[in-house]
DSSP file (Angstrom, degrees, kcal/mol; ACC not computed):
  #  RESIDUE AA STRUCTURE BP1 BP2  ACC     N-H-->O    O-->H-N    N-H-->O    O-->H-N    TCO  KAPPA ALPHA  PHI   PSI    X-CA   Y-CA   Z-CA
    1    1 A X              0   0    0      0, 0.0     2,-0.3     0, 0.0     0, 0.0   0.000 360.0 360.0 360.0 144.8  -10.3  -17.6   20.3
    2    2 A X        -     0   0    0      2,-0.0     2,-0.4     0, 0.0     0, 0.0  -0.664 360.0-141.8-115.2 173.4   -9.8  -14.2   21.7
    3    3 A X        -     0   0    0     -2,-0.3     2,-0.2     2,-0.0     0, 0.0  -0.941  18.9-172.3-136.5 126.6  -12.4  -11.4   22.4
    4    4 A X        -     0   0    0     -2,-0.4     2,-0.2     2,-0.0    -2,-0.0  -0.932  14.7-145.0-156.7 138.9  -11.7   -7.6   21.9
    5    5 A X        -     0   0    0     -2,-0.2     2,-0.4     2,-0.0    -2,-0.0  -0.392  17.7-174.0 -84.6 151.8  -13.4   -4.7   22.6
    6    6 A X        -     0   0    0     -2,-0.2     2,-0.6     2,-0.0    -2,-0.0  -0.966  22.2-133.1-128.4 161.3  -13.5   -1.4   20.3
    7    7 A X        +     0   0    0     -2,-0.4     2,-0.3     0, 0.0    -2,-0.0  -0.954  35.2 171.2-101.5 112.6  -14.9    2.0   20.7
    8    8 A X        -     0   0    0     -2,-0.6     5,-0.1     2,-0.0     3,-0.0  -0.821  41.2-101.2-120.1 155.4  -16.9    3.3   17.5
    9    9 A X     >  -     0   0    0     -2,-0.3     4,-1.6     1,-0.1     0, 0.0  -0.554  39.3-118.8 -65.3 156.7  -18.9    6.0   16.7
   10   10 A X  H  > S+     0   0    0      2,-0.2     4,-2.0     1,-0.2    -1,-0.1   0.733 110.0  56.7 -71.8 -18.3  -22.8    5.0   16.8
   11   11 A X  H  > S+     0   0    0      2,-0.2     4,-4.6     1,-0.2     5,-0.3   0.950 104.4  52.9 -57.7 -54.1  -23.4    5.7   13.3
   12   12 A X  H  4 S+     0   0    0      2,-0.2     4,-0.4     3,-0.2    -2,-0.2   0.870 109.4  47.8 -37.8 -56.7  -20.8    3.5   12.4
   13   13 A X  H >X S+     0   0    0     -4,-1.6     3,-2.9     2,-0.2     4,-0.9   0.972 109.9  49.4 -41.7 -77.1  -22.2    0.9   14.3
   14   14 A X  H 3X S+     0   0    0     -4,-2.0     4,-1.9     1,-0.4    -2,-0.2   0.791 114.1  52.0 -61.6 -48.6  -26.0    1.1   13.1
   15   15 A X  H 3X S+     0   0    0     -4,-4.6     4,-0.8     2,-0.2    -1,-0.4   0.609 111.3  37.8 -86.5  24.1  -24.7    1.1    9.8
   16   16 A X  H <> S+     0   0    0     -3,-2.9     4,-2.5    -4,-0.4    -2,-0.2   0.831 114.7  56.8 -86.2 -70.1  -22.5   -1.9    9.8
   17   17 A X  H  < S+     0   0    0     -4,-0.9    -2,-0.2     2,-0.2    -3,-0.2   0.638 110.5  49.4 -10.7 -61.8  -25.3   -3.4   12.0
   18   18 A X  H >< S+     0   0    0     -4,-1.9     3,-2.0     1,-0.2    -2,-0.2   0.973 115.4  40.6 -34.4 -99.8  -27.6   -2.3    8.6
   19   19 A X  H 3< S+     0   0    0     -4,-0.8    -2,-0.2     1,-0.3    -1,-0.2   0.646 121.5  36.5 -30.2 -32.2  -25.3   -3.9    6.0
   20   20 A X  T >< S+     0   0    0     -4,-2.5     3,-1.1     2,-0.0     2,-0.4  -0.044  78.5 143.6-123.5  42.1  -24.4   -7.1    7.7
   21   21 A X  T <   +     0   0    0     -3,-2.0     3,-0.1     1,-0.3    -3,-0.1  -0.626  65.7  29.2 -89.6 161.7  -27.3   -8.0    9.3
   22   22 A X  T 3  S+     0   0    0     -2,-0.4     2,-0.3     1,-0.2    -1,-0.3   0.673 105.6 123.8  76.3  18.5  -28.3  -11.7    9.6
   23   23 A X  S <  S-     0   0    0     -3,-1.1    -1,-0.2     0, 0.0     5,-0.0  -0.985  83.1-109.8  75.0   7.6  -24.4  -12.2    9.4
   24   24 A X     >  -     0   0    0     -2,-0.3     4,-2.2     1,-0.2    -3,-0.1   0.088  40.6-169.0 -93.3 103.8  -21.9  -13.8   11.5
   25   25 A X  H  > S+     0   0    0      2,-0.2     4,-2.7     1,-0.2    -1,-0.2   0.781  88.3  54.8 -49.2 -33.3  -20.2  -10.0   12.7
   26   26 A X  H  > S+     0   0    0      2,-0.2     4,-3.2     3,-0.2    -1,-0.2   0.894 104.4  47.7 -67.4 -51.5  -17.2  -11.7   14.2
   27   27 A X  H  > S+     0   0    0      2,-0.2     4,-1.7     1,-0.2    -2,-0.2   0.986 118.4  49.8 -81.6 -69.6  -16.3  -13.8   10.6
   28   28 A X  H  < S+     0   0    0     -4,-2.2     4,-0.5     2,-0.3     3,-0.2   0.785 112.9  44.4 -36.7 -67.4  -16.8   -9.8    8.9
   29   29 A X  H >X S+     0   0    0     -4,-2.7     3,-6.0     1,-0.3     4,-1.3   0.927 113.8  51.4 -55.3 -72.7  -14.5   -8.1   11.5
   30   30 A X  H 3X S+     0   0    0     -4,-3.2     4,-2.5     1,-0.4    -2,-0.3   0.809 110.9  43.0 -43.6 -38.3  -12.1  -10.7   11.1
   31   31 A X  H 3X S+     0   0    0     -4,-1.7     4,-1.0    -3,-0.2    -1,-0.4   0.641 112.5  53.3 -79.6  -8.6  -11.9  -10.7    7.7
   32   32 A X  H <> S+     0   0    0     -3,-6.0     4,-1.8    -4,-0.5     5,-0.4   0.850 114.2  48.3 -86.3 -47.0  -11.8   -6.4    7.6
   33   33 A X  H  X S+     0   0    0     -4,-1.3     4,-3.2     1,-0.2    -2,-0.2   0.939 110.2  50.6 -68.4 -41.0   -9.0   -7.0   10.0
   34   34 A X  H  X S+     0   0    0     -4,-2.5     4,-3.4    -5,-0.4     5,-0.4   0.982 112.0  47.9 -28.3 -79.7   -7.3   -9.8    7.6
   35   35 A X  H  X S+     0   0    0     -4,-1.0     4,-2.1     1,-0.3    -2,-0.2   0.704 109.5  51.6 -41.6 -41.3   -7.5   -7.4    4.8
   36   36 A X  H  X S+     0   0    0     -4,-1.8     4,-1.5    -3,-0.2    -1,-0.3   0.684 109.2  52.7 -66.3 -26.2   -6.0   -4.4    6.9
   37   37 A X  H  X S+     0   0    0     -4,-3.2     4,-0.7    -5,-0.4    -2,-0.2   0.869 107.2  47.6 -72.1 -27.6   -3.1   -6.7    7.9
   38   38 A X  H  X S+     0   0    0     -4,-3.4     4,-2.1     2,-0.2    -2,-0.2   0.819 113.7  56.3 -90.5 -22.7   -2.1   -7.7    4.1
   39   39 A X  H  X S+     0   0    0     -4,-2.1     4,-1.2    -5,-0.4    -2,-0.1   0.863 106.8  45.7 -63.7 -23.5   -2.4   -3.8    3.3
   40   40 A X  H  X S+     0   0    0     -4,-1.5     4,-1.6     2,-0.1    -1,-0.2   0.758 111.4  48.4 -95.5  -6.4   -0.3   -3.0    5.5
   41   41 A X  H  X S+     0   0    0     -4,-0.7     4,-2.2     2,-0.2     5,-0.2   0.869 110.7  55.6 -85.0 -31.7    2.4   -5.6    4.7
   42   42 A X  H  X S+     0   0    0     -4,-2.1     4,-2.6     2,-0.2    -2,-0.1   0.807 106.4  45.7 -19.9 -60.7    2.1   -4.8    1.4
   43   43 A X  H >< S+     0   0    0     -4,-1.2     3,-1.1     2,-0.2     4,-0.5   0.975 114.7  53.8 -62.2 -84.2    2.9   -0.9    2.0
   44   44 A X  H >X S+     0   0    0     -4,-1.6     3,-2.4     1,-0.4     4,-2.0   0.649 106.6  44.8 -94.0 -63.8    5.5   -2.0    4.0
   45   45 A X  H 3X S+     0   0    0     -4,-2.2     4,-1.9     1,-0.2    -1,-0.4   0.868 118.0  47.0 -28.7 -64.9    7.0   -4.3    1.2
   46   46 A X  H <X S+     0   0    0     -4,-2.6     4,-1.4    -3,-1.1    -1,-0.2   0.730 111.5  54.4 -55.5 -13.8    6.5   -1.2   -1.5
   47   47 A X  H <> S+     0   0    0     -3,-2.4     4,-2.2    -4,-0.5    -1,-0.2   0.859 108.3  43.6 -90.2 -41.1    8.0    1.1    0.9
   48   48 A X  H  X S+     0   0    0     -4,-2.0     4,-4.8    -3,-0.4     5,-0.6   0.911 113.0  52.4 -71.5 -31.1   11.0   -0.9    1.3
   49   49 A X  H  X S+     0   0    0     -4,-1.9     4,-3.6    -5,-0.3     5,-0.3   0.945 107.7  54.7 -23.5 -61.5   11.1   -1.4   -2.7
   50   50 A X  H >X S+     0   0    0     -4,-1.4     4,-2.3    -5,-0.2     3,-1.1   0.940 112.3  44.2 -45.1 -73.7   10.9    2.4   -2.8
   51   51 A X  H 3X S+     0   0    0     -4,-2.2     4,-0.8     1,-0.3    -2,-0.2   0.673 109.4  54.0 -38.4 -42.0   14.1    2.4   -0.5
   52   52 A X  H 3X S+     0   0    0     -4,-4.8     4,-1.9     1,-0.2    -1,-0.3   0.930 113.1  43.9 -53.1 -55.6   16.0   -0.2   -2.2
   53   53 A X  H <X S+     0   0    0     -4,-3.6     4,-0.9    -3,-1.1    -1,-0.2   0.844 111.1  45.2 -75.3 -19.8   15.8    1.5   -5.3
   54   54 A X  H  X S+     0   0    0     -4,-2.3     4,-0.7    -5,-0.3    -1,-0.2   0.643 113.4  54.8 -93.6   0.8   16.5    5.2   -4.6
   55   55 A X  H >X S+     0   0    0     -4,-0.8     3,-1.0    -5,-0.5     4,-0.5   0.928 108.3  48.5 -79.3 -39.5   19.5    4.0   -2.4
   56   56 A X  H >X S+     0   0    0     -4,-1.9     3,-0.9     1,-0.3     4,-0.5   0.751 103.2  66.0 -64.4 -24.1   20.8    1.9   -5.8
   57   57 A X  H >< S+     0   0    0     -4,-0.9     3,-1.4     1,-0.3    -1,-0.3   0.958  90.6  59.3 -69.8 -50.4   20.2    5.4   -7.8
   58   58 A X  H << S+     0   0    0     -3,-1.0    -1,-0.3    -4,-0.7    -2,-0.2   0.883 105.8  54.6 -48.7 -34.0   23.2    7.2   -5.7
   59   59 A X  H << S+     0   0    0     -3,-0.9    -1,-0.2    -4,-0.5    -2,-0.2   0.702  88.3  99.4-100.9   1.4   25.4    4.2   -7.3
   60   60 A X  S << S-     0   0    0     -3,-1.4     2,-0.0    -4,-0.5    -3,-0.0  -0.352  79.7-120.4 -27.7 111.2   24.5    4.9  -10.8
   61   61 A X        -     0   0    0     -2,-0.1     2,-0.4     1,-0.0    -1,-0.1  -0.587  34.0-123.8 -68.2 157.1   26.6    6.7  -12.8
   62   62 A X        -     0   0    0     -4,-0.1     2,-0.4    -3,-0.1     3,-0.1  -0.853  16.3-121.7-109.3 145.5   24.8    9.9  -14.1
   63   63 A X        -     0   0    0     -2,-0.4    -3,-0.0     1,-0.1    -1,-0.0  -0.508  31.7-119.2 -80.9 141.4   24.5   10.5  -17.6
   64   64 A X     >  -     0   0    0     -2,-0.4     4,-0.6     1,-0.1    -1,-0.1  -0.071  21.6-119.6 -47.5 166.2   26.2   14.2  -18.6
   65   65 A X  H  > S+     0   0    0      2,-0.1     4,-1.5     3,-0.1     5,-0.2   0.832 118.8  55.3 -71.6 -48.0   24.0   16.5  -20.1
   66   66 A X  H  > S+     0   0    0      2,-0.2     4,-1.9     1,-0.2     3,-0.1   0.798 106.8  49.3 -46.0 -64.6   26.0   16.5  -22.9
   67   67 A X  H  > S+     0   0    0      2,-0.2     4,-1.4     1,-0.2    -1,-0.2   0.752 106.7  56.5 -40.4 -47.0   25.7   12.6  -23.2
   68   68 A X  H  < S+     0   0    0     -4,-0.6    -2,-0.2     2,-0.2    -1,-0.2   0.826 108.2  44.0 -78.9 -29.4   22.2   12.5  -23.0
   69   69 A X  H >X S+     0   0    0     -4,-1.5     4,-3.6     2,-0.2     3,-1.3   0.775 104.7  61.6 -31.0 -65.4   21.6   14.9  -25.8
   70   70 A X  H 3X S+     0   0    0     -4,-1.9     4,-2.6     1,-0.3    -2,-0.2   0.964 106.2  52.1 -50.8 -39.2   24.1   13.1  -27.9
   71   71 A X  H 3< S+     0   0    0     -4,-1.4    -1,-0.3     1,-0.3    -2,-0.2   0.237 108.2  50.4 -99.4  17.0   21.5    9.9  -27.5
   72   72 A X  H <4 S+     0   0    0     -3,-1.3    -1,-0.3    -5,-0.0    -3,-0.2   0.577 115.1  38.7-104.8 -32.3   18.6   11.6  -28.5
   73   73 A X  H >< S+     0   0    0     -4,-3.6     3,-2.9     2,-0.1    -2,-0.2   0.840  85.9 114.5 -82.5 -10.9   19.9   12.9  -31.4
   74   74 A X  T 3< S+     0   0    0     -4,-2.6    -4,-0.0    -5,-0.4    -3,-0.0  -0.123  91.7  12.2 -11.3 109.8   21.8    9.8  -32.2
   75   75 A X  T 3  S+     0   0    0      1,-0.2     2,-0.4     2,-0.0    -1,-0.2   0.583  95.2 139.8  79.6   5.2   20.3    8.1  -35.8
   76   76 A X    <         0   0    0     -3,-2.9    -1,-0.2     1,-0.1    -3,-0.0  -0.674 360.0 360.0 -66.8 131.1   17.9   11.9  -36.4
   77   77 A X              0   0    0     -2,-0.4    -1,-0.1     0, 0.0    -4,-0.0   0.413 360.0 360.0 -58.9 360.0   18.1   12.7  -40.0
C-alpha cells in the first residue's frame, strides 16, 4: 500500500474531518479517488463517441434543401 501526501486548504480539511469522523479516511479518499478515475474514463469514452460521430457526419450525404422540404410535406393534405 502506498502513502501520498496532498496540500488542502484548512477548511477543507476541518470539514471533511467533520463529516467523516469516526471513519476510516484512507477507505473515503480512496474511494473519492475511485470515483474520479471512472469519471474521467467515462468523459474520455463520451469524448471519443463525440469524435467518432461528428467525423462519420462529413461522410453523410447531405440532404438538399429542396429534398428536405419535399419530406415534410410529403402525405400533408
Amino acid at each position: 500500500m502506498a502513502t501520498m501526501n496532498f496540500s488542502i486548504p484548512d477548511d477543507i480539511r476541518d470539514a471533511f474531518n467533520r463529516e467523516f469522523s469516526g471513519q476510516n479516511k484512507s477507505a473515503v479518499i480512496a474511494r473519492l479517488m475511485q470515483q474520479a478515475i471512472a469519471e474521467a474514463d467515462q468523459q474520455r469514452r463520451r469524448q471519443a463517441a463525440f469524435e467518432q460521430l461528428t467525423a462519420a457526419r462529413a461522410e453523410r450525404p447531405a440532404l438538399t434543401e429542396a429534398a428536405a422540404r419535399a419530406s415534410r410535406e410529403f402525405g400533408r393534405p
